[in-house]
TORLUM-44284 format. One line per field, with one value per residue (C-alpha): residue number from 1; y, z, x; chain. Coordinates in Angstrom, 2 decimals. Each point is the difference from the previous one (the first is absolute). Layout:
<sites>
num (NUM,...)
Y (Y,...)
Z (Z,...)
X (X,...)
chaine (A,...)
</sites>
This chain:
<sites>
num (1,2,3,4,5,6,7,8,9,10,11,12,13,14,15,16,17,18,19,20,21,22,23,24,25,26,27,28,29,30,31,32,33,34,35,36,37,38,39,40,41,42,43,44,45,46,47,48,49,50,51,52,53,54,55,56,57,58,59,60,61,62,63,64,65,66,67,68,69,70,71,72,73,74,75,76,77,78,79,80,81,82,83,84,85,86,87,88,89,90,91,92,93,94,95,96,97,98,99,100,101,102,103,104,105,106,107,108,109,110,111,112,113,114)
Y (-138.76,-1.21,0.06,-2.88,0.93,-2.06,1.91,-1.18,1.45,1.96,3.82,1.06,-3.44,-2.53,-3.84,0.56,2.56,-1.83,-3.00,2.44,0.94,-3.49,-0.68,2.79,-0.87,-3.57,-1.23,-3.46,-0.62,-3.65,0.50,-0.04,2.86,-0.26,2.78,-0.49,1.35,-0.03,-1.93,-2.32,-0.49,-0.86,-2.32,-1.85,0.26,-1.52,-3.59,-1.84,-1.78,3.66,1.90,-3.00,0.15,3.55,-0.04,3.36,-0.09,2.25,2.29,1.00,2.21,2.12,2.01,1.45,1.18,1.40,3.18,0.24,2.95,0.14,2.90,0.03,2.97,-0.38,-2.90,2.73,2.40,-2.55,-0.70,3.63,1.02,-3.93,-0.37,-2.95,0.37,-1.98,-0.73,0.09,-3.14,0.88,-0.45,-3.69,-1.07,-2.49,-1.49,-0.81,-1.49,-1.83,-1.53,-1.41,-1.34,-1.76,-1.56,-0.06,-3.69,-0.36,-1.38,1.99,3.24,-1.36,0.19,-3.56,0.43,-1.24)
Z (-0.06,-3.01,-0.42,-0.99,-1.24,-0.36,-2.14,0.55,-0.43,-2.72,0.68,-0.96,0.09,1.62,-0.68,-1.87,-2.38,-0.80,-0.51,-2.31,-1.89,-1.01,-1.00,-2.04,-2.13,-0.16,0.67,1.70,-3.17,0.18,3.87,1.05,2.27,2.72,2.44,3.28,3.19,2.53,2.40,-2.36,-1.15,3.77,0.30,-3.56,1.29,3.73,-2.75,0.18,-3.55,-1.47,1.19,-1.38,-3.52,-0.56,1.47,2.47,3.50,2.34,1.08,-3.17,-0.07,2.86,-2.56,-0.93,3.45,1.51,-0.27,0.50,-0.90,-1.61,0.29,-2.49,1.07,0.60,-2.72,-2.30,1.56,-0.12,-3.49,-1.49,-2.64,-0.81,-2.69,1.78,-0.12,1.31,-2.51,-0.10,0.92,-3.29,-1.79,1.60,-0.75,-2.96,0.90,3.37,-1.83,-2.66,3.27,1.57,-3.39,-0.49,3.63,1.10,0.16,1.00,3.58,1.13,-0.71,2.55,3.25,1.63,0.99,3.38)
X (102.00,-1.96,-3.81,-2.75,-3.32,-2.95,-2.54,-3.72,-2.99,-1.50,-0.22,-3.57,-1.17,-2.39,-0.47,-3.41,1.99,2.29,-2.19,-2.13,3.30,1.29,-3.94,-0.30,3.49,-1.04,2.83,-0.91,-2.13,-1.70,-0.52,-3.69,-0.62,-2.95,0.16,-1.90,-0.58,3.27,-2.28,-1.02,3.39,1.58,-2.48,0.65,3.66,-0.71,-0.39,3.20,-1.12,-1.05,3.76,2.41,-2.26,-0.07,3.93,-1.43,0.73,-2.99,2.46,0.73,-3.40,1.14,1.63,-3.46,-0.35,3.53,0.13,4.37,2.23,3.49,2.50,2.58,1.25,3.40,0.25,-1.17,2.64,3.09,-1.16,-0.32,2.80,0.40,-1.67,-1.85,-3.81,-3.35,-1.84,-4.04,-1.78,-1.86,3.66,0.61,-3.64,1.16,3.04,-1.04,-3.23,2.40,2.40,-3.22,-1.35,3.05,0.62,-3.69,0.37,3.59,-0.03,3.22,-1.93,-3.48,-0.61,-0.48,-4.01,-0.87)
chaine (A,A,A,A,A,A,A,A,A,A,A,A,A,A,A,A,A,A,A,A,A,A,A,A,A,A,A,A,A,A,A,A,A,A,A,A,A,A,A,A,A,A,A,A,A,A,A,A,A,A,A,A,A,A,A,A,A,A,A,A,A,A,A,A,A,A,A,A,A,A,A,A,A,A,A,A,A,A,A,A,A,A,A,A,A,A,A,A,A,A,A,A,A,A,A,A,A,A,A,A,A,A,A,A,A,A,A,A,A,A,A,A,A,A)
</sites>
């Protein structure tokens, strides 16, 4: 029987480091950064007008709280002697960056706001 794996998760991450790591390359250069308080910010997002213009749905700041695991133990195990590595979120920093520059305003790549 063959295997499917869906990697997610950063190991020996959380959302606000990884926000902190794309800052600190400046890779989204030109974007205005405003960092506020996660109450503050559920309540900006609770405005229909204020989600569809900055393209963010609320749930999307649940990240900063969840605290979830991810074992990649056996992935790691099935995977040893391949040759076939996981790179560092550190190593897909730019091209992820580069992908959302390019289709930030492509409307196959957004979530329809309600």
């Amino acid at each position: 029987m063959e295997k499917g794996y869906f990697f997610t998760g950063f190991p020996g991450f959380i959302c606000n480091q990884l926000i902190r790591e794309v800052l600190k390359r400046n890779q989204l250069k030109g974007v205005i950064y405003v960092l506020v308080s996660l109450t503050l910010g559920k309540w900006f997002l609770s405005i229909k007008p204020i989600r569809r213009y900055l393209g963010v749905e609320k749930e999307a700041l649940d990240y900063f709280t969840w605290m979830g695991k991810f074992d990649n133990t056996l992935a790691a195990n099935d995977l040893k002697g391949s040759g076939i590595r996981c790179p560092d979120f550190k190593e897909g920093i730019r091209p992820m960056t580069a992908f959302y520059l390019k289709q930030k305003d492509n409307p196959n790549y957004q979530i329809r706001i309600l």
